[in-house]
MARPAPA-216751 format. One record per residue: residue in three letters; residue number from 0; x, y, z of N, C-alpha, C in turn. Coordinates in pm, whole numbers. Example, Ala and Ser with C-alpha at 12.3 -4.5 7.8 and 13.67 -1.06 7.14 Angstrom:
2
r	k	n_px	n_py	n_pz	ca_px	ca_py	ca_pz	c_px	c_py	c_pz
ALA	0	1319	-569	780	1230	-450	780	1320	-330	780 .
SER	1	1285	-225	708	1367	-106	714	1290	3	787 .
***
This chain:
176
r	k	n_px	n_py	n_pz	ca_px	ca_py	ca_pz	c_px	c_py	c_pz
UNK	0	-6593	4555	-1677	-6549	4632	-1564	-6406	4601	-1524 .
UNK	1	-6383	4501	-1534	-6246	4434	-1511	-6116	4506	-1580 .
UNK	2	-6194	4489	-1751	-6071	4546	-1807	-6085	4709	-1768 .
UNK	3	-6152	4786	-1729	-6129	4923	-1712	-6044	4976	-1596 .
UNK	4	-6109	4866	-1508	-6027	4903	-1336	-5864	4838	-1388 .
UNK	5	-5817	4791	-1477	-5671	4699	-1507	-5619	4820	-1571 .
UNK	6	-5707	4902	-1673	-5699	5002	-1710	-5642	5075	-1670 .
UNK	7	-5753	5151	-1584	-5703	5256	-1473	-5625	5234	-1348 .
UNK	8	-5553	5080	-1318	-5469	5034	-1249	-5352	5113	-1324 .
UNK	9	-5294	5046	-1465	-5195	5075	-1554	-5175	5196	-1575 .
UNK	10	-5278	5305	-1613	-5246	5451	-1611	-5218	5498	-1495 .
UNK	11	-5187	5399	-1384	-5134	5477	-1217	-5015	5440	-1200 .
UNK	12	-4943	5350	-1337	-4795	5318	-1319	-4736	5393	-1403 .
UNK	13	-4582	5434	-1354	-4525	5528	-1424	-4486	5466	-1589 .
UNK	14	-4471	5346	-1605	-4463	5241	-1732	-4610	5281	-1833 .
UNK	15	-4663	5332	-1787	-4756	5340	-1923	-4782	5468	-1950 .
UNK	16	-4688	5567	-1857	-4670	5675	-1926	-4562	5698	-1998 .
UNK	17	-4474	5630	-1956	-4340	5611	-2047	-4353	5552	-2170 .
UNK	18	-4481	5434	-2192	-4513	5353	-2293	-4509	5469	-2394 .
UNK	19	-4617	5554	-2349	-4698	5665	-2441	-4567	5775	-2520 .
UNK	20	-4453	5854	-2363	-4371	5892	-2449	-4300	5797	-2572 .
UNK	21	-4273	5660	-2535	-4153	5606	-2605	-4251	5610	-2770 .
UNK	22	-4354	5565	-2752	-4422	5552	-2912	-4415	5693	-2954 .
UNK	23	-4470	5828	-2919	-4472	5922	-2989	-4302	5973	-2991 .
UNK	24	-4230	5941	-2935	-4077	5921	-2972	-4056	5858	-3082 .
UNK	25	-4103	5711	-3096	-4068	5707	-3200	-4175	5751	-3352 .
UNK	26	-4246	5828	-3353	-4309	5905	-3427	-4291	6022	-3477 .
UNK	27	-4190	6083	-3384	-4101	6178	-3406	-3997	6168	-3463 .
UNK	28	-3879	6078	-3436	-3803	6022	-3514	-3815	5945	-3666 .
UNK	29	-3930	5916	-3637	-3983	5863	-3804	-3983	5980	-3852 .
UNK	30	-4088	6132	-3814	-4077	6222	-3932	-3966	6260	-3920 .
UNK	31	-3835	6293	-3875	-3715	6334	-3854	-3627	6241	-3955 .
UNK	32	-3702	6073	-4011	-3633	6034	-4075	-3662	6025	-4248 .
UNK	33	-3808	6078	-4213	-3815	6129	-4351	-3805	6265	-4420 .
UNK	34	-3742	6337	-4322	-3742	6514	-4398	-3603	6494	-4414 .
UNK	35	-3535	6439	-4264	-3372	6428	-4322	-3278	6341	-4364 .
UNK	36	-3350	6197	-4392	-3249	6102	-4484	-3349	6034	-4650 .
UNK	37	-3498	6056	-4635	-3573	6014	-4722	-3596	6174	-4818 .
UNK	38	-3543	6327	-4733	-3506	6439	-4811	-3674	6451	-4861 .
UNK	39	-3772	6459	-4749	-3896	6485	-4773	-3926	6633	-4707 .
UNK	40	-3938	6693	-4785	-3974	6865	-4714	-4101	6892	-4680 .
UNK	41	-4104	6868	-4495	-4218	6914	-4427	-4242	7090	-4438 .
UNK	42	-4389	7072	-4474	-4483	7150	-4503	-4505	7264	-4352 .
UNK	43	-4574	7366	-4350	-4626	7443	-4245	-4670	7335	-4123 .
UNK	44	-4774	7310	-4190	-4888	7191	-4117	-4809	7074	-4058 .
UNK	45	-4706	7006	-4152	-4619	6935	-4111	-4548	6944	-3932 .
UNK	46	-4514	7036	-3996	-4433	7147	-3846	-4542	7142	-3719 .
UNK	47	-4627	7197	-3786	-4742	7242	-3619	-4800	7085	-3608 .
UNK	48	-4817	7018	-3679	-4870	6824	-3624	-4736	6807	-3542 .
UNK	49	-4585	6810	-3624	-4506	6778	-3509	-4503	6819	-3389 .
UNK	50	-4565	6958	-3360	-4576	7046	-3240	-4669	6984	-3155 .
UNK	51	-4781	6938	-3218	-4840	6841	-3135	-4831	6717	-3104 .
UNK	52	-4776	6661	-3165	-4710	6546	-3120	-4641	6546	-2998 .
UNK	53	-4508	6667	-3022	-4443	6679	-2914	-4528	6714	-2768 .
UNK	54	-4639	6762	-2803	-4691	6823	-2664	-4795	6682	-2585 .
UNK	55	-4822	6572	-2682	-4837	6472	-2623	-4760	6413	-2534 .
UNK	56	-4587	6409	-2611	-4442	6375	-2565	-4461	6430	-2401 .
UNK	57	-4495	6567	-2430	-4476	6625	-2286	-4551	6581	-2182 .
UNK	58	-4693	6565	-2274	-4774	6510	-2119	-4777	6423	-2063 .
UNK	59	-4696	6343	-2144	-4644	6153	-2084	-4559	6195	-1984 .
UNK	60	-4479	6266	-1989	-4345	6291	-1946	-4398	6362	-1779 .
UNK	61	-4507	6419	-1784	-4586	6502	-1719	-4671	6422	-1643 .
UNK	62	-4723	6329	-1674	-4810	6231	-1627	-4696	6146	-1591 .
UNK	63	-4609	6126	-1572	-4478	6008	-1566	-4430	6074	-1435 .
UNK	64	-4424	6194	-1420	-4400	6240	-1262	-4439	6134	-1119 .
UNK	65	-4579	6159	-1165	-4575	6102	-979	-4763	6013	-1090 .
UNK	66	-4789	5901	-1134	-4872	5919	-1206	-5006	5839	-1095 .
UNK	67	-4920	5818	-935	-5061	5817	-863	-5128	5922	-812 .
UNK	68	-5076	6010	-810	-5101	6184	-795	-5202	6220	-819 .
UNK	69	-5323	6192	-798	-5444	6209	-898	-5427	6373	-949 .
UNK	70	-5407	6482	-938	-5382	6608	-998	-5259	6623	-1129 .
UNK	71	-5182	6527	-1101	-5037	6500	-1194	-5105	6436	-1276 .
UNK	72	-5195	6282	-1267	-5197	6218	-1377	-5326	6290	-1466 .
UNK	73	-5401	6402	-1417	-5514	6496	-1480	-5468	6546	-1583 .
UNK	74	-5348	6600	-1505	-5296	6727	-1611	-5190	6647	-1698 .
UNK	75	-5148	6535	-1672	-5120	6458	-1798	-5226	6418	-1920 .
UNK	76	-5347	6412	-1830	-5469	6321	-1913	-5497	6421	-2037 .
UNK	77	-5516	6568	-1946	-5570	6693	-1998	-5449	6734	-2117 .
UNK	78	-5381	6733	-2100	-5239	6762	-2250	-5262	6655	-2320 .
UNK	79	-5285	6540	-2304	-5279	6449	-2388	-5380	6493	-2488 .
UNK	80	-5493	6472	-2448	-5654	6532	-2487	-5624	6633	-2564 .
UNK	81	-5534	6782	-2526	-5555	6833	-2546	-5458	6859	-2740 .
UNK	82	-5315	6814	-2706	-5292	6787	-2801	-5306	6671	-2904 .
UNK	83	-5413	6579	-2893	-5419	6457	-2967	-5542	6580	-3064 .
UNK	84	-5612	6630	-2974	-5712	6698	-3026	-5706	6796	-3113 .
UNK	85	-5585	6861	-3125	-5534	6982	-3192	-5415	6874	-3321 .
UNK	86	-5390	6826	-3289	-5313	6762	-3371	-5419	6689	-3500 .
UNK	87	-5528	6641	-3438	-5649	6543	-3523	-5721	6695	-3593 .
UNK	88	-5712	6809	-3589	-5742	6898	-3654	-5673	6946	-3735 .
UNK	89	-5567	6955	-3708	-5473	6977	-3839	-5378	6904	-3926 .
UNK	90	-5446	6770	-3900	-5446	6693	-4001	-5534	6697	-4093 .
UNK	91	-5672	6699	-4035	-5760	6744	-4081	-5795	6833	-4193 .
UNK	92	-5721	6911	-4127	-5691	7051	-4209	-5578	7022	-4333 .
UNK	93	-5475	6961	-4285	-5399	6902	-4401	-5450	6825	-4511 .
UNK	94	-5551	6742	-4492	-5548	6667	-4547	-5686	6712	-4653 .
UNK	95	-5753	6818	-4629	-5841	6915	-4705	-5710	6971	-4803 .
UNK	96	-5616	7003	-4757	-5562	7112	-4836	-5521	7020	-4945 .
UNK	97	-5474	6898	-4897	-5408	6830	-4999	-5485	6747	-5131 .
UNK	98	-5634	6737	-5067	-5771	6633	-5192	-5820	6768	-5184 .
UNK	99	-5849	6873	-5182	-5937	6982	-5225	-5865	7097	-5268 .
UNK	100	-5766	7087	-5322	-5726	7208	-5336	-5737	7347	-5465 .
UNK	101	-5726	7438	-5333	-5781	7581	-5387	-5693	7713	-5358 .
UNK	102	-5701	7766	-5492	-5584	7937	-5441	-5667	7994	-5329 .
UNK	103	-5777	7969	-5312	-5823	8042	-5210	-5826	8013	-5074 .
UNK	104	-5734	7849	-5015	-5750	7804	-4912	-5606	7741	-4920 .
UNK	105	-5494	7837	-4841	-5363	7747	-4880	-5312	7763	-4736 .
UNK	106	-5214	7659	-4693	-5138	7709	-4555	-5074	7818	-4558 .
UNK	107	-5035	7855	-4473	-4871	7955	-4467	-4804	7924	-4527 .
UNK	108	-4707	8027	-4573	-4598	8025	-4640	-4464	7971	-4538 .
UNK	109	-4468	8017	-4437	-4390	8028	-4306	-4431	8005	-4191 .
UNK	110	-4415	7923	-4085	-4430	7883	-3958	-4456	7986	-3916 .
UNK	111	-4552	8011	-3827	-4575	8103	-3743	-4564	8111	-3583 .
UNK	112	-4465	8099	-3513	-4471	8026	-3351	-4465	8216	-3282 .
UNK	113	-4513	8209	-3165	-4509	8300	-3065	-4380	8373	-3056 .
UNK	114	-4369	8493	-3019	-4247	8587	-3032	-4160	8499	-2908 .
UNK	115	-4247	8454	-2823	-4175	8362	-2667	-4123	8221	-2702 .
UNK	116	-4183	8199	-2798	-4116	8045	-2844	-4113	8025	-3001 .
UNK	117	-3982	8060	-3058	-3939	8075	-3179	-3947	7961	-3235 .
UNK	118	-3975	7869	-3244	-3902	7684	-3228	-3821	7703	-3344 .
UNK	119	-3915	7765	-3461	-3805	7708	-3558	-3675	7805	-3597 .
UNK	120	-3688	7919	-3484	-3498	7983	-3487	-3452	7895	-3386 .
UNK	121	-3510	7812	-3305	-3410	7786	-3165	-3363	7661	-3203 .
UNK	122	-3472	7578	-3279	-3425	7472	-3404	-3473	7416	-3493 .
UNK	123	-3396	7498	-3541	-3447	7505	-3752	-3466	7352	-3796 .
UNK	124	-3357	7251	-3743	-3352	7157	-3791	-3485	7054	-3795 .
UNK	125	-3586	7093	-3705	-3693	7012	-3635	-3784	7133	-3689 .
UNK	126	-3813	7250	-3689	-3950	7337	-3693	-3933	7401	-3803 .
UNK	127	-3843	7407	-3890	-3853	7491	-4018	-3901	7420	-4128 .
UNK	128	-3994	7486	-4186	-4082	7464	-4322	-4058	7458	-4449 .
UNK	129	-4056	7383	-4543	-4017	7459	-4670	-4050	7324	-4808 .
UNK	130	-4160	7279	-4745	-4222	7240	-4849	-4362	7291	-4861 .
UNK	131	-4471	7192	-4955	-4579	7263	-5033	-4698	7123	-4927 .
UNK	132	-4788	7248	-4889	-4892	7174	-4814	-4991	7056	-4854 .
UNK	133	-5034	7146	-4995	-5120	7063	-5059	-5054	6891	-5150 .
UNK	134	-4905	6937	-5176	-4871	6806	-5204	-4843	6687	-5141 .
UNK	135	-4883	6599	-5212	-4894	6479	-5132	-4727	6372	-5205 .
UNK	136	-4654	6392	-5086	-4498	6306	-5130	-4489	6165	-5057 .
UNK	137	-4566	6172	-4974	-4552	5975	-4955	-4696	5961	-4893 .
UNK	138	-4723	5808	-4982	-4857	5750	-4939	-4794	5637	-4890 .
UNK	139	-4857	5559	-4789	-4875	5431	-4759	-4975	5332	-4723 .
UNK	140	-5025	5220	-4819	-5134	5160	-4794	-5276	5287	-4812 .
UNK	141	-5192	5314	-4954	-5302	5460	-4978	-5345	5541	-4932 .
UNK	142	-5232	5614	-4821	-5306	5700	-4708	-5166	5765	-4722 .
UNK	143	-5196	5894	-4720	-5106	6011	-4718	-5035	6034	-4602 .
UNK	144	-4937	6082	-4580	-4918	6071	-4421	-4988	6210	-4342 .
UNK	145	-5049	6287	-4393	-5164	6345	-4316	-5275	6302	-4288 .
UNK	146	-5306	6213	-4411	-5430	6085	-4341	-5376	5981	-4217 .
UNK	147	-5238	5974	-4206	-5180	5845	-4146	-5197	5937	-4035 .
UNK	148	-5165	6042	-3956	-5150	6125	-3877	-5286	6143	-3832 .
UNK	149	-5381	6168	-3908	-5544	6164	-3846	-5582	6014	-3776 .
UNK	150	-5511	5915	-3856	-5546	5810	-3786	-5481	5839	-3662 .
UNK	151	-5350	5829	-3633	-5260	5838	-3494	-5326	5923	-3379 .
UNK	152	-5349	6029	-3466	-5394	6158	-3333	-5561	6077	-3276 .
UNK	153	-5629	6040	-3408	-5807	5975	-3362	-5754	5843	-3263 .
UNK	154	-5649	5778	-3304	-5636	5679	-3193	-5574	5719	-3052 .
UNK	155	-5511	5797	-3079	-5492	5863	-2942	-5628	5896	-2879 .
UNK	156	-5676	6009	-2911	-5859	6038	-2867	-5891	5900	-2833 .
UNK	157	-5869	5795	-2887	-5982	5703	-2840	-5913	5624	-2718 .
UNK	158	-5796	5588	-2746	-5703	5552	-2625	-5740	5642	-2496 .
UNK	159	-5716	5757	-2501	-5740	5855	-2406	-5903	5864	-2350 .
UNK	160	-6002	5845	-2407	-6118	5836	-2399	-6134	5684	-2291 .
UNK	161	-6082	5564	-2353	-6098	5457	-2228	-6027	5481	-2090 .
UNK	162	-5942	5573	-2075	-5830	5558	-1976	-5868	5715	-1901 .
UNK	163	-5980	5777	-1959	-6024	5871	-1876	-6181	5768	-1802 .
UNK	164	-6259	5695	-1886	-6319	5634	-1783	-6310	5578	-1725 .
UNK	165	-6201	5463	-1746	-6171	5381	-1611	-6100	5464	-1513 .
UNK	166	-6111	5638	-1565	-6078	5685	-1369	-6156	5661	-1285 .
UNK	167	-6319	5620	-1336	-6439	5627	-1247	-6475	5502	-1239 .
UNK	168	-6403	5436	-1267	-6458	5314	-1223	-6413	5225	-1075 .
UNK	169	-6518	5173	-990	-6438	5118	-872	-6389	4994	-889 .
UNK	170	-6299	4978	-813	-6269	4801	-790	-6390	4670	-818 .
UNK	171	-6369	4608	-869	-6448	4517	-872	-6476	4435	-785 .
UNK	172	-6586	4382	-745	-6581	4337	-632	-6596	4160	-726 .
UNK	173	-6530	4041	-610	-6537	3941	-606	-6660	3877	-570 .
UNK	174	-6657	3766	-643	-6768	3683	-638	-6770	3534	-573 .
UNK	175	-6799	3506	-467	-6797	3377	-431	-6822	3285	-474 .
***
């Protein structure tokens, strides 16, 4: 009980929402350092995991507002959730395409974003596509980095999973 209420103490300081942006910052910058100095060409899937990534970025940033707010730090909780969750799917999905692959089950050829949010005309350098889904160009510790990415996004889910129950948890009471 202790550690949950320390828990849900820490998710009411603006520092552990900043924690959350600074790591998926630097997760971003890692793939940023392998498409443009390791000259690794992110895939469709590539692109839309970064999209979720970033929308984690946002909900830290979002939850970092006011994070005793109980409605602010929700709708931080709820983006987080929501993109750890969408992100752990299309890795998912990546990572089928890449051990199963079939002409009959391939990504896009081309990013597909909303006529309202172009990302990859507004910047090509970060959202444009133009490698091959199913290939697999860096493993580490035998894990593809779409497997490495299922891990990140499932640990997020599970991170997010303790730090939504210790919202319900009360103070602990002392013991004489």
């Amino acid at each position: 009980m202790r550690f949950l209420y320390s828990l849900q103490t820490f998710s009411k300081s603006r520092l552990s929402w900043l924690l959350l942006f600074f790591i998926i910052l630097a997760f971003e910058v890692t793939a940023l350092y392998f498409e443009h100095v390791m000259l690794l060409a992110p895939c469709v899937m590539c692109i839309y995991e970064r999209v979720a990534m970033l929308g984690i970025a946002v909900a830290a940033l979002i939850g970092a507002i006011a994070p005793r707010n109980p409605v602010i730090r929700w709708l931080g909780l709820a983006g987080w959730g929501f993109s750890s969750y969408k992100g752990l799917m299309l890795s998912l999905e990546h990572v089928d395409y890449q051990f199963n692959p079939s002409p009959f089950k391939t990504c896009d050829l081309f990013v597909n974003f909303p006529d309202w949010a172009p990302l990859n005309q507004w910047v090509p350098w970060m959202f444009e596509a133009y490698g091959d889904c199913s290939k697999v160009v860096w493993e580490f510790l035998g894990l593809s980095m779409p497997q490495w990415l299922a891990v990140i996004f499932a640990g997020n889910l599970i991170a997010l999973a303790f730090i939504v129950v210790s919202q319900f948890v009360s103070k602990p009471r002392m013991f004489s």
